[in-house]
C-alpha positions as semicolon CSV with decimal commas, in nm:
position;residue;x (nm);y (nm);z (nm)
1;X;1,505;0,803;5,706
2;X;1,666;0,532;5,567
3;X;1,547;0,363;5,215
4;X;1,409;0,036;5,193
5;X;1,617;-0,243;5,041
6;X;1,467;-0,499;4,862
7;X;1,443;-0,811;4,908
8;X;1,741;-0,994;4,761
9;X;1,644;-1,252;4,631
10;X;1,285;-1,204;4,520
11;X;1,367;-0,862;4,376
12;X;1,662;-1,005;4,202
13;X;1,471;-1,281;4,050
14;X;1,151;-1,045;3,927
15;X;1,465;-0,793;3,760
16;X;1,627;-1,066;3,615
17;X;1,331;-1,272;3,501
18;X;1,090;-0,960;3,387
19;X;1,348;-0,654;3,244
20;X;1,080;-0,361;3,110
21;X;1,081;-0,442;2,736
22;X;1,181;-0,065;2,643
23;X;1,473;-0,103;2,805
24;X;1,586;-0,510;2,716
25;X;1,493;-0,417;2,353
26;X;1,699;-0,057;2,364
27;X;1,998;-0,264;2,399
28;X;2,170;-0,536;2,451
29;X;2,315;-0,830;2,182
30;X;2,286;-1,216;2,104
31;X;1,980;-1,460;2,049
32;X;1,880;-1,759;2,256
33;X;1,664;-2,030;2,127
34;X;1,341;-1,974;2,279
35;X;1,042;-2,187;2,355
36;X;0,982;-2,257;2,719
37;X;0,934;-2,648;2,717
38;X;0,606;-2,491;2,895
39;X;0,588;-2,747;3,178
40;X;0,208;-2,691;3,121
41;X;-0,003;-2,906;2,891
42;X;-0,206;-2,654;2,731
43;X;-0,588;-2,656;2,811
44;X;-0,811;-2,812;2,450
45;X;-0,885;-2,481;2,256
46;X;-1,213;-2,402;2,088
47;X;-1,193;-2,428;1,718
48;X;-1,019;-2,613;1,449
49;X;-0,705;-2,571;1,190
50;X;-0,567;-2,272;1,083
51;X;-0,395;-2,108;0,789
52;X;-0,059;-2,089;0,555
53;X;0,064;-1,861;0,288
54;X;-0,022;-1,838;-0,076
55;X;-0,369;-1,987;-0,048
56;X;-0,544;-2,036;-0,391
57;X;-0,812;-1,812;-0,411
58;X;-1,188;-1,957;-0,411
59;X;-1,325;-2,055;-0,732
60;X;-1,520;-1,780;-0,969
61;X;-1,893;-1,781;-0,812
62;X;-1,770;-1,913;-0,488
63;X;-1,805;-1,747;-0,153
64;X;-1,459;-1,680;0,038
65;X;-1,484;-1,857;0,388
66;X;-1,538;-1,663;0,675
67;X;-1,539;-1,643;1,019
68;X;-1,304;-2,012;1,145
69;X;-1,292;-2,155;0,808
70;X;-1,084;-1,845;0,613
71;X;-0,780;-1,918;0,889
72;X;-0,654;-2,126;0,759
73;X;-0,813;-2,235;0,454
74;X;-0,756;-2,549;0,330
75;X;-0,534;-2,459;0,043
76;X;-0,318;-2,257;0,289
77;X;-0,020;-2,467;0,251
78;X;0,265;-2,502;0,550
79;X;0,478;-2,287;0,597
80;X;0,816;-2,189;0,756
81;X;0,784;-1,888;0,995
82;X;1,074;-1,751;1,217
83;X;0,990;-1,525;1,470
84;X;1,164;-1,306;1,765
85;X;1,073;-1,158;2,082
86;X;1,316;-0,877;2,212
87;X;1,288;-0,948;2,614
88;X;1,226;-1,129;2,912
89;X;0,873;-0,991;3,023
90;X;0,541;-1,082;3,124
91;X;0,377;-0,914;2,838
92;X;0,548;-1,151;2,539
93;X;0,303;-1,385;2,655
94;X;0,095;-1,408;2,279
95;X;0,386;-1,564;2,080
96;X;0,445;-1,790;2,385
97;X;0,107;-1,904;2,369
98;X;0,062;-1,885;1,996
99;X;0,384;-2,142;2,015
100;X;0,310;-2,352;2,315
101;X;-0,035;-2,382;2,316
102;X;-0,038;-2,530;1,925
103;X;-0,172;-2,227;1,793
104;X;0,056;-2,206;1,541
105;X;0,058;-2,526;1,483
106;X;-0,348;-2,552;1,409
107;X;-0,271;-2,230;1,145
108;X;-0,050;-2,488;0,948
109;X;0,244;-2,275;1,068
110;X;0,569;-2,399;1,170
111;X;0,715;-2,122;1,380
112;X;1,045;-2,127;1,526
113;X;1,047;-1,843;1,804
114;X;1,444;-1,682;1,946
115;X;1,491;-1,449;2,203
116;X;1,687;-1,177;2,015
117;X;1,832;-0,903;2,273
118;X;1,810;-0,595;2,178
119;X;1,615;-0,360;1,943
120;X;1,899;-0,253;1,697
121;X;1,999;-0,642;1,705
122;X;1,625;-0,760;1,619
123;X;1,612;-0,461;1,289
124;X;1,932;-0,580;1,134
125;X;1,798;-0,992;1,173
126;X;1,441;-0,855;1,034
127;X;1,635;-0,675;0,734
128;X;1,883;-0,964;0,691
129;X;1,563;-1,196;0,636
130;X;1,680;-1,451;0,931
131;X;1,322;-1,349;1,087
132;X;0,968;-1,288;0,961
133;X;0,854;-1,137;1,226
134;X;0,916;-0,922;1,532
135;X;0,732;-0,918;1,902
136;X;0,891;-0,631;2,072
137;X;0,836;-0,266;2,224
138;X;0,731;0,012;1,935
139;X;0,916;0,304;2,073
140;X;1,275;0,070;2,063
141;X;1,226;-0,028;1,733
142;X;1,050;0,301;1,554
143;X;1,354;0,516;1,580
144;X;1,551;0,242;1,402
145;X;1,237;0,231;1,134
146;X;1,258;0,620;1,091
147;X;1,640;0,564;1,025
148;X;1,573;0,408;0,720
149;X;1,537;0,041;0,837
150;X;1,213;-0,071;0,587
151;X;0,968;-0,264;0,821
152;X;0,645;-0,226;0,918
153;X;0,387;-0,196;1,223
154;X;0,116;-0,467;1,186
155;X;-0,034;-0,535;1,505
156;X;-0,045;-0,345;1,821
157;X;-0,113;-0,592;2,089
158;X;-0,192;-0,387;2,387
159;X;-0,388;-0,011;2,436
160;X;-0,277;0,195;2,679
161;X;0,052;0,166;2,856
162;X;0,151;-0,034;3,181
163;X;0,380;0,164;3,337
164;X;0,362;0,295;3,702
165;X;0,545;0,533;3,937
166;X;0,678;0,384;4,241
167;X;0,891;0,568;4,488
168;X;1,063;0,593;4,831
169;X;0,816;0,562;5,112
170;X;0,816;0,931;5,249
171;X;0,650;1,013;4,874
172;X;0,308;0,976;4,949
173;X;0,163;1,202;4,675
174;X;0,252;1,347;4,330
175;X;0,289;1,686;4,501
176;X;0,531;1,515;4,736
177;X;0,735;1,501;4,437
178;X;0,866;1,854;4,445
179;X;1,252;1,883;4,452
180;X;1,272;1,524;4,453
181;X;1,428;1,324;4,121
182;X;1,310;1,093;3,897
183;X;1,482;0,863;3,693
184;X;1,405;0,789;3,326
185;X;1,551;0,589;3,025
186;X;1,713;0,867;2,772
187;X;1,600;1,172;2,650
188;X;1,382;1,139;2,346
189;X;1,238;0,779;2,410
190;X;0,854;0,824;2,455
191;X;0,786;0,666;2,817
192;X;1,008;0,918;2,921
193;X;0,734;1,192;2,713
194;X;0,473;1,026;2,916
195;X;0,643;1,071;3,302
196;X;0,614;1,477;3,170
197;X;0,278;1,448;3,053
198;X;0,235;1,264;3,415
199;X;0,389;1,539;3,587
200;X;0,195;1,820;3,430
201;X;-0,115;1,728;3,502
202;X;-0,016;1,700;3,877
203;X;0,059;2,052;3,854
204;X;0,466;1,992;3,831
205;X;0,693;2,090;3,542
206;X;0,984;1,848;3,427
207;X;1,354;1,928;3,514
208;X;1,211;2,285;3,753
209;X;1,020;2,155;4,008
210;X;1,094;1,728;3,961
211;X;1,481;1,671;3,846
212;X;1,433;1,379;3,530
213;X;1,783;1,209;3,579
214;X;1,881;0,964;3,253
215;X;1,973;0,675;3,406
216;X;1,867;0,384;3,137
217;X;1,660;0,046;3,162
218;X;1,407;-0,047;3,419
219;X;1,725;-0,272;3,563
220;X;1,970;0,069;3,623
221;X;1,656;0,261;3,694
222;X;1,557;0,040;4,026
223;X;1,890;-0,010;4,114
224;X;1,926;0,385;4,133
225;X;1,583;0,393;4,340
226;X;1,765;0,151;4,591
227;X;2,067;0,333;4,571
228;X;1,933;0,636;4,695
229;X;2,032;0,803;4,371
230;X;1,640;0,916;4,295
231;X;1,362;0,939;4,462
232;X;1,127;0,725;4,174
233;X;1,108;0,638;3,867
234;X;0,883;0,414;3,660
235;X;0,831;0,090;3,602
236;X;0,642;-0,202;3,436
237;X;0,478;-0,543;3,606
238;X;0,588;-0,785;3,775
239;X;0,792;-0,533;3,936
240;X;0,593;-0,242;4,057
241;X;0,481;-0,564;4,305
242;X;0,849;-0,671;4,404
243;X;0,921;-0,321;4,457
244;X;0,600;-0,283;4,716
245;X;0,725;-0,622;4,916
246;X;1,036;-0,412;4,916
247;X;0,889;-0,122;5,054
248;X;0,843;0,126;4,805
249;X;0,515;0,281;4,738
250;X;0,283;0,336;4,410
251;X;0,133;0,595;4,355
252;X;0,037;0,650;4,002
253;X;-0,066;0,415;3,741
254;X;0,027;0,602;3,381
255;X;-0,263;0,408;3,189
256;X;-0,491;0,681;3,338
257;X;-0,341;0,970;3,153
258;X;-0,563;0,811;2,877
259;X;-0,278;0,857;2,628
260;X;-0,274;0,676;2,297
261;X;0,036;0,430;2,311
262;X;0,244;0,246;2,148
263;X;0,379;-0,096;2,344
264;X;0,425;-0,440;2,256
265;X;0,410;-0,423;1,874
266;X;0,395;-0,699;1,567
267;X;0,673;-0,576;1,299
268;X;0,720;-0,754;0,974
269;X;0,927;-0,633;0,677
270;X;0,790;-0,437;0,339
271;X;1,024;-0,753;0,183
272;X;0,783;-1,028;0,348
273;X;0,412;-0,818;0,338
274;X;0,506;-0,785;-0,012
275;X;0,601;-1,151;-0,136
276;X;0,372;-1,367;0,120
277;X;0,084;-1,085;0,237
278;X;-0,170;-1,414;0,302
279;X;0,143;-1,533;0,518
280;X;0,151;-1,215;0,703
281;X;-0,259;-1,267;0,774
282;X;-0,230;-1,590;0,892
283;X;0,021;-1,470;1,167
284;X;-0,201;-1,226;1,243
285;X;-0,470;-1,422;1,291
286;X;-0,303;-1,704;1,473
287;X;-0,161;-1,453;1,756
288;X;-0,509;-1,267;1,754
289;X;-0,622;-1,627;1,846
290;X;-0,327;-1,655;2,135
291;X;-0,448;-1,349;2,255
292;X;-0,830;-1,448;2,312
293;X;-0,667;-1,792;2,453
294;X;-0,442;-1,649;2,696
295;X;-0,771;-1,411;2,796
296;X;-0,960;-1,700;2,825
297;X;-0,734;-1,939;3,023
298;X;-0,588;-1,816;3,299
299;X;-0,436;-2,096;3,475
300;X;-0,258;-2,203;3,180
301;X;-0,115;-1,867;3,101
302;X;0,016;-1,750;3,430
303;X;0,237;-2,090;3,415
304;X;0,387;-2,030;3,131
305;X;0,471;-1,690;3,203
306;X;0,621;-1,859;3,515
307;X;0,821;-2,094;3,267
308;X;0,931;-1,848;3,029
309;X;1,037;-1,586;3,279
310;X;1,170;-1,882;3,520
311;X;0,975;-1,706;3,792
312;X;0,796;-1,865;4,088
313;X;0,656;-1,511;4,272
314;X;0,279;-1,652;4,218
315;X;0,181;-1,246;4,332
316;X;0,437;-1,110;4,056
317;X;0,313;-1,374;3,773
318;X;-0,063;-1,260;3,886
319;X;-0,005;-0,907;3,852
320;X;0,151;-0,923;3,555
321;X;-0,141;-1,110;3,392
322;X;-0,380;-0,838;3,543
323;X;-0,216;-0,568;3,364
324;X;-0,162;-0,739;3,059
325;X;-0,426;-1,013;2,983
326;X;-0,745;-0,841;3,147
327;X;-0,671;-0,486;3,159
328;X;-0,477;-0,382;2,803
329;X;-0,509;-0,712;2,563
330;X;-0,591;-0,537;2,214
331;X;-0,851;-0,735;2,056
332;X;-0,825;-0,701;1,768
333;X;-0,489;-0,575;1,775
334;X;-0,494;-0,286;1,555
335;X;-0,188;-0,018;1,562
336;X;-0,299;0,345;1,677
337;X;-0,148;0,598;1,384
338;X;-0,148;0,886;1,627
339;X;0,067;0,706;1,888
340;X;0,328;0,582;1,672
341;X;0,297;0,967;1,512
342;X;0,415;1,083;1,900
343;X;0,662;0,829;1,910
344;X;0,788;0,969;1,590
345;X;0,801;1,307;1,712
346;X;0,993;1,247;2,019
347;X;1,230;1,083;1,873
348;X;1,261;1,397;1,625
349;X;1,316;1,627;1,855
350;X;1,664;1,427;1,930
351;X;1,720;1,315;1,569
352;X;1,558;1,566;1,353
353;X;1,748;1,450;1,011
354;X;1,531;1,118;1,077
355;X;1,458;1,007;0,681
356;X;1,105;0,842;0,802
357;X;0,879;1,130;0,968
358;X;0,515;1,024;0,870
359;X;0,346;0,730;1,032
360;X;0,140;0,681;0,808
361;X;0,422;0,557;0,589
362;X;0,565;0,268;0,860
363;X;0,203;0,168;0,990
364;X;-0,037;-0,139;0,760
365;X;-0,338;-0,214;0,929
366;X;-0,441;-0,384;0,615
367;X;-0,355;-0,760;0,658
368;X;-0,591;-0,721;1,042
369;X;-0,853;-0,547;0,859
370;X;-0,834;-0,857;0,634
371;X;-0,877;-1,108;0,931
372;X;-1,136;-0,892;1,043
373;X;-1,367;-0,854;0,738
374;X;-1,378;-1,250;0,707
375;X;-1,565;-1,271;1,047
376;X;-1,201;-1,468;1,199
377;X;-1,204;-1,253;1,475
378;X;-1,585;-1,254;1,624
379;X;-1,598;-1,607;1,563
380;X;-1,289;-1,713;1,825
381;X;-1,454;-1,437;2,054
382;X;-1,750;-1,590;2,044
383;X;-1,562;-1,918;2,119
384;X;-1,342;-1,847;2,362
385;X;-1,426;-1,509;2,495
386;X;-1,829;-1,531;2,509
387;X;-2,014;-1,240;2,652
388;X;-1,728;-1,009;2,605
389;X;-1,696;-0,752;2,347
């Protein structure tokens, strides 16, 4: 039977426009200036300014603001902030809206966001201080952490993973999947971990009954699906969608295994959490804010995904914001110790000499617990995201 091709120009667009962050940020070199220009104005947001670094603390016998008022303060002082996202993808969408929608701007920031390409690329600008901070996939930039590179995990802004399992049409269940092949990334990256996990609990057993054929990013991946090379492989949204207008069929969505994960993660350096830790709070709390926003308005959102992934496909955009905004938005954004543990030991069963092997040693949940305690956090729920917990 012969394969389905997609279609050209829709499928080249979503591939071009939305590349699976794991594999944009595994390689790849060079920055572009980002910010979209959204073309949309961004719908009036609930609340007032927000904060800066090296606020003076409140006088002795004075209560600490909370909830709005303690981001920012009003002795937060502006402040210079540069910022990178790794790759073209629907689920960068906070910093974009944390930029675009004035977030930043309301937190007394002054944030200057780049696309930087590539994970090894984004480490060395973290480490060379030309950025403060770092939007991109945890399990492209934790091997390069456990190498010796000394930044941190800060925020964690989605649970549970996006990927799904599409395939050639005469697949029509996971036991179809028997002597067929399955392409993955490279051995040792932790999606790749999750398509076994998949597998096993379907009864199947990597590389005896399902052939896992390293193939590299979602890009190469697809293009080997079309190619007749495999038989599936995985992939993230927008284009799971393009490749069912192309003919291919889903069949399993890997958020069910119910696994821990690590995806789109905040990194900062020990260098910056150390010399400006209000700084690193007020990020924090600004893309926490971006995050109920985007939850909260749609509309708005979905465009400027459109305008940052210079997409049209209104279904792709859509789907994208399904899996992303409603269905695995971390609020609050907290990073999960055991899942960046797995990611750790993965990656140490290709690199066992790794100098970094505890998690606990890369991973500071303290500047979000810090947002948290002041009441930051329930109050723009309670703004923007009312009736939802």
């Amino acid at each position: 039977m012969m394969r389905p091709g997609a279609r050209a120009r829709a499928a080249g667009l979503v591939l071009l426009a939305a590349t699976v962050v794991l594999a944009a940020c595994g390689s790849g070199q060079g920055a572009a200036s980002g910010g979209a220009g959204a073309g949309s104005s961004a719908p009036a947001s609930a609340g007032s300014s927000a904060p800066a670094s090296g606020a003076a603390p409140p006088a002795a016998g004075e209560a600490a603001p909370s909830g709005r008022a303690a981001y920012p303060l009003a002795s937060d002082p502006e402040a210079k902030v540069h910022a990178a996202w790794c790759a073209v993808a629907g689920a960068m969408f906070p910093l974009w809206v944390a930029k675009e929608a004035g977030i930043f701007q309301r937190h007394k920031l002054d944030v200057d966001i780049q696309l930087i390409q590539g994970g090894d690329t984004n480490m060395a600008a973290l480490m060379r201080g030309e950025v403060d901070f770092i939007e991109c996939a945890g399990g492209s930039l934790i091997p390069g952490i456990m190498a010796g590179a000394d930044a941190l995990l800060v925020a964690n802004l989605y649970q549970g993973n996006p990927y799904r399992l599409i395939v050639v049409p005469e697949v029509q269940t996971m036991a179809d999947l028997r002597g067929r092949k399955l392409a993955i990334s490279r051995p040792g990256d932790y999606d790749n971990r999750l398509v076994e996990v998949m597998l096993e609990r379907n009864g199947l057993v990597a590389n005896q009954d399902v052939t896992l054929v390293p193939v590299g990013g979602q890009t190469d991946r697809y293009n080997a699906l079309k190619g007749g090379i495999v038989d599936g492989t995985t992939v993230n949204p927008p284009v799971n969608l393009t490749a069912q207008n192309a003919g291919y069929r889903e069949i399993f969505n890997l958020g069910d295994l119910g696994i821990s994960s690590v995806y789109i993660s905040l990194f900062t350096s020990r260098n910056v959490l150390q010399s400006r830790p209000r700084l690193v709070e007020r990020f924090i709390a600004a893309m926490v804010e971006a995050s109920a926003y985007a939850k909260a308005n749609r509309e708005y959102t979905i465009n400027l995904m459109g305008d940052y992934l210079k997409l049209n496909d209104r279904a792709a955009l859509e789907g994208a914001y399904q899996a992303f905004a409603v269905e695995t938005l971390a609020i609050p954004p907290y990073v999960p110790v055991d899942a960046v543990q797995a990611v750790m030991d993965e990656t140490l069963r290709i690199n066992p000499n790794a100098t970094v092997r505890d998690a606990t040693t890369i991973v500071d949940n303290k500047p979000l617990q810090a947002v948290e305690a002041s009441g930051f956090i329930n109050a723009v729920k309670a703004e923007l995201l009312p009736g939802q917990n």
